[in-house]
Structures are given as C-alpha cells and as structure tokens.
N, C-alpha and C positions, 0 to 999 in steps of 0.2 A: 416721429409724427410729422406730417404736411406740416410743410414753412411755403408760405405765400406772403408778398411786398404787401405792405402796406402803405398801399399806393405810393406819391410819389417823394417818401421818405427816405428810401435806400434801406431801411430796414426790413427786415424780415422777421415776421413773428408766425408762431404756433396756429394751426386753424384751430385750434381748440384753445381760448383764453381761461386764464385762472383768475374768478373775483372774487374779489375782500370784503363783498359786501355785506348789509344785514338780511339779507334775505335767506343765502344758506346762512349766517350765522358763525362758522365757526372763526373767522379770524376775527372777530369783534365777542361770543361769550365762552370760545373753546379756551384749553386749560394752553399755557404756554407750551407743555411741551408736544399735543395732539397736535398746535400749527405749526410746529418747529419740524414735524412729522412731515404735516399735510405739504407744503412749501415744500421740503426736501423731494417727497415724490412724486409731487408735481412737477420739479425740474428733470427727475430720473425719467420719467414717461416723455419727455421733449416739451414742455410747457414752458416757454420764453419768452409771455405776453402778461404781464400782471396788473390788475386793475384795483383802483382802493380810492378812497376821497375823502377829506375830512368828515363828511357828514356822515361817515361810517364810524358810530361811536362816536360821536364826537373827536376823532382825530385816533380813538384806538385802535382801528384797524390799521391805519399808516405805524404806528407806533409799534404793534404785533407785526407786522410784516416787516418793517426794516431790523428788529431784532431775526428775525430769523435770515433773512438771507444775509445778513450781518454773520449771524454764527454759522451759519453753512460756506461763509466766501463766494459768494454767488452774484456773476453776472448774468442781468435778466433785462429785460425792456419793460420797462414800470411807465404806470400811467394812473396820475391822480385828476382829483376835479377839486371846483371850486362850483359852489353854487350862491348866490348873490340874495342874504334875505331879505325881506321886507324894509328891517328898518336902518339897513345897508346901504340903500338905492340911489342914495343922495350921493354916494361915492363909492362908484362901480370899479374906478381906476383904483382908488387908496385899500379896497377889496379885494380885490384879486390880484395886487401885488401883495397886500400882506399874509395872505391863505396862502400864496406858495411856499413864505418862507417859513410858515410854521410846518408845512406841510415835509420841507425840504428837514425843518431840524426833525418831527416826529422819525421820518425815514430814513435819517442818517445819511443824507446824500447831497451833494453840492448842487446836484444836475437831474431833471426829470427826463425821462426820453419824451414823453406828451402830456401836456400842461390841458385840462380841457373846460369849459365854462357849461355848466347843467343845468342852467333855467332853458324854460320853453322860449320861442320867437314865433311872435306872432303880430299880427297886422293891428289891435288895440297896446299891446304891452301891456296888460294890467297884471299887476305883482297876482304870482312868483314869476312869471312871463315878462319879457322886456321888447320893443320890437328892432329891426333892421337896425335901422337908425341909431339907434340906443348900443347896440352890439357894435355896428362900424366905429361910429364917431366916439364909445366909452370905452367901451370894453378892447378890442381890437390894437388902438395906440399900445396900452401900457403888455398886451400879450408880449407884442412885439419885443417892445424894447425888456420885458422879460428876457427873452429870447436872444436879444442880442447880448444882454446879458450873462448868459450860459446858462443861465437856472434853469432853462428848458429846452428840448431842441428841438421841437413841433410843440402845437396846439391848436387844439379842435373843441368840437363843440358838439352836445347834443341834439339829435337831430328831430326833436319835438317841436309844434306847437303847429302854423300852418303853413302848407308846402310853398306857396311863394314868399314866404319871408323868409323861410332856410334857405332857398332854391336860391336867392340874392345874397343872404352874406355867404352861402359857400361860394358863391361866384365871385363875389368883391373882398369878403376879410384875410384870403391868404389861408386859411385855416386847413389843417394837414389832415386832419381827421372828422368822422361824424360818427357819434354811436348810435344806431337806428333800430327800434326793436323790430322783432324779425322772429317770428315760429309757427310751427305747421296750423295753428289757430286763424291767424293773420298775415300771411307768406309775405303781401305787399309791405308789411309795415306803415303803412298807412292805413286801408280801406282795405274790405273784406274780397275776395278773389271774385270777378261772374261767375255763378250757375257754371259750372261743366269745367272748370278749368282745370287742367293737372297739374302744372309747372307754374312757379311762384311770377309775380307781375312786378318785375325788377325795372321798368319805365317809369318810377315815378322819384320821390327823393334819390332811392339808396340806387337806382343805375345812374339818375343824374351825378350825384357824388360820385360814382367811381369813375364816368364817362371824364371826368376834369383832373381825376388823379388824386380824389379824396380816398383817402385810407376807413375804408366800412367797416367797423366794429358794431357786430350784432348782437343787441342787448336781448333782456326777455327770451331768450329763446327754448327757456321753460314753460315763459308765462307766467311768471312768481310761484313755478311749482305746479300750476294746475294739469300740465303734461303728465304727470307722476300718474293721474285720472283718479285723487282721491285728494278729499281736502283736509286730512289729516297734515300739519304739520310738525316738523322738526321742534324740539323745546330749545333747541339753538336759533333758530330762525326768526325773524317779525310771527306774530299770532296771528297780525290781520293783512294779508297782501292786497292794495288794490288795481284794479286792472291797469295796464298800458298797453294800447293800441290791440287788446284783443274783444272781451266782452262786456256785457254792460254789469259781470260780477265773477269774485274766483269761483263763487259756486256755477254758475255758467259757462266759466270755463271749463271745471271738473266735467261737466256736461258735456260738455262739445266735445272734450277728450274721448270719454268713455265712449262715442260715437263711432271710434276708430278702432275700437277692440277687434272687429273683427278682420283687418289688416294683418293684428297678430295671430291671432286666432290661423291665417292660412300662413303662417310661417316668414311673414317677411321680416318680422323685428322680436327680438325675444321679449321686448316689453315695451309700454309707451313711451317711458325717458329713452329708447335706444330709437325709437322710430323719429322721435322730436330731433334728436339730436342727428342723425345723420340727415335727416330735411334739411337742418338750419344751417350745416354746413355744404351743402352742394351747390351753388350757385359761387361760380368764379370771382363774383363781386363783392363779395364778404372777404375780408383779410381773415377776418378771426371772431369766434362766436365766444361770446362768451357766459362763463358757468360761474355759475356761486355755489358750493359745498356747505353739508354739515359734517362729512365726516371722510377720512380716506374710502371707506369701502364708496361712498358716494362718488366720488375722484376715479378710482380704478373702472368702476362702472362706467362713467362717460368717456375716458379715455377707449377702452374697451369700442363701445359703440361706434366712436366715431372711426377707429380703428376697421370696423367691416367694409367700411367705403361705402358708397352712396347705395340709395335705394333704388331698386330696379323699377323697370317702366310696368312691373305687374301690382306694384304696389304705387305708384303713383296713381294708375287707371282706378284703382280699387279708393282710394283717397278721394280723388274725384267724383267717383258714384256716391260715395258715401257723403258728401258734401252734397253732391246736387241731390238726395234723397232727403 
C-alpha cells in the first residue's frame, strides 16, 4: 500500500487509515476474536496508521485494539484523541493530561505516536467547542510538556469548528496533525464545491494545513456511511449517524450519493464505497484517509479500492455534470 509523510513528523503512514471508531463498530461491539482478525489483516494489507480515542466505548476500543496488536507483536503508528466535556472545562490541562494516561494503560503502551484534542474551535467557544485562545493558552502548555514527557510524540487537533480560529492555532500551537473531514459529498471539507467544479478545492483549512507541514488525516470520508448510497446500517455500527461537513441529514446524504450511480453505471468504479474512496485519497495533501469497518470483508473491500489508484479524468468530468445537474 501507498506510504505518504505525515507531514512534518518523519513518519510515514498508510493512505489508507484503519479506525477504531463507533461508526463501523466493529473494534468497540465485534467479538474479540473477528478484531484480533480484522487488526491482523489490516497490517497484512500495509495499514500502519491506527486510529481509536477514549470516547470510542468509553475507552473499549483502545482497550480492544491494544489486546490485539499486543497478541499479534505489532509495530503500528497509533493515534488516540481526548475530547474535553462539558463538565471538564474548568480543567482543560488536569483533562487531557489524565485521558492520555488512561488512554496509554487501556493500550498498553508507554508512548502514543499522535496525542490529538476533538472538540470544535471556534470564534464564541461555547461547549463542546472551545476557542483559539482557550486551545493556546489551556490546552497547548500541558500537550506539550506531554510530549516532552514521551507519552506522545506529536499532537494534533481536529480540524472543526470555524476556519479562522483552526487557521490560528494550526499556525501558533505547534500542532503536528489536523483531522479534516473530507469525501466526494463535500471535497473541500469545509463548504460545498461551485457549480462546475471537478477537482476538490484544497485552498481552504486542509491546503492551509499541509502548506505549514501539518500531517492531514481525512475523516468522514464515507460520510458516516452514506457513500454506501443506502441508509441501511451495520447492527455493529451507531443506528443514528449525524452529518459532518456534508448535508443537512444522512438521509440527504444517501441522496446526493445515489446521484452518482450513474458514474458507475459507465464503468469507472464497481460501486459507490470504491468510487468514495479512491476520490478521498487523491489529492497529495491528505497523508491518510481514514475508514472505520464492521467487518474484514468491509476491510478487503476498501483496501481493494484504493488499490485501483485514482480516478480518471472521465469520471471526474461525469461527477462534475452530475453535481452541476
């Protein structure tokens, strides 16, 4: 599999990220040994980039995932989060230094490769959102001296809430990483493409981010599933997904998908999870996209995909009409 820097870390990870999350589900309600499975062949397939965070199960999915690359012996480049709740906020520092270490015993690991903070940043702060200010002056010190610490050896930050108050602590906090959603729904990760556009509008967060040497991990790039273009979900998965940065509902999404059928239809992707997923990884600016699974066949299938290499310029022009239609 493609290994691309993750920005200016020295590490190299997978373009294809493996997540822990609850959305596919299976490393938070699959049976121990289907993750002990799924983990294993996601490192046989070249998958070197793993993603998990307490608020996955309450800490279960860190706890599933360090048992299995535990019993597999596995070197990987792991990357958990901490998100800061409501009745948290009064100590943002005494927070996110304690969620690492729980974070560190669930996984079995002295050392995280990327430590990252998941609330929004935005120009009010109002909870679950914090602003600039709040991230520099709280959040920011105690990364650090995390870090100098050894408990982590980068940390980043999600790259939500509004564009000039990420645009400022990726600039001022040091921060190595930014996860930015990102799929053929909403290419910019931000705001919706103009009328006519074929190629994704990478000038706004996620070019800024990688223009400074932030390492871009592309979240969503399912769209909580609604790429699939059915809004049946997995019984491993959340029941109810709600949107981020694409429409104003998953059933909307399912919509806007099923808009693209006929892309496959003239042969450039044998389905809509293969057409999503070779979009979300083409653009050089993205280290690594990352997936959440319910099951290995769901795993071989997106390896698979991204495996065809990008989409041609007959299927982007066709993506384009269909959007400006």
């Amino acid at each position: 599999m493609e290994k691309r820097p993750l920005g200016r870390t020295g590490i190299s990870v997978s373009v294809l990220g493996y997540g822990c999350g609850a959305i596919g589900g299976l490393m938070v309600k699959g049976t121990a040994a289907e993750q002990d499975r799924a983990i294993g062949r996601a490192i046989e397939h070249g998958i070197t980039y793993f993603d998990t965070a307490y608020a996955y199960g309450d800490g279960v999915s860190e706890t599933n995932l360090g048992r299995a690359l535990k019993g597999l012996g596995a070197q990987v480049v792991i990357g958990t989060k901490v998100r800061v709740y409501a009745e948290q906020r009064a100590d943002i520092a005494g927070t996110v230094a304690a969620s690492l270490e729980g974070s560190l015993s669930r996984l079995g690991q002295d050392c995280v490769d990327v430590y990252q903070l998941h609330n929004a940043i935005t120009a009010h702060g109002a909870a679950p959102s914090f602003t600039a200010e709040q991230i520099l002056n709280e959040a920011v010190p105690v990364l650090r001296r995390l870090q100098q610490q050894g408990k982590c050896r980068f940390f980043g930050i999600t790259g939500l809430g509004d564009a000039p108050a990420v645009r400022r602590v990726l600039d001022e906090g040091g921060f190595a990483t930014a996860q930015m959603p990102y799929n053929l729904l909403n290419p910019s990760g931000i705001t919706p493409l103009p009328t006519g556009s074929d190629m994704p509008d990478l000038g706004g967060r996620i070019g800024h981010a990688a223009s400074i040497g932030v390492g871009v991990m592309a979240i969503r790039i399912l769209a909580g599933g609604a790429l699939s273009g059915s809004e049946a979900r997995s019984a491993l998965g959340v029941p109810k997904v709600d949107p981020i940065a694409s429409g104003a509902s998953y059933a909307a999404d399912v919509a806007a998908a099923r808009r693209l059928l006929p892309v496959i239809e003239a042969g450039h992707a044998a389905d809509l999870v293969e057409l999503a997923l070779r979009y979300a990884v083409m653009p050089p600016q993205i280290a690594t996209a990352i997936i959440g699974t319910s099951s290995i066949a769901e795993l071989d299938h997106a390896v698979a995909a991204v495996g065809r290499g990008p989409l041609p310029e007959a299927a982007l022009a066709m993506i384009a009409a269909l959007r400006a239609g």
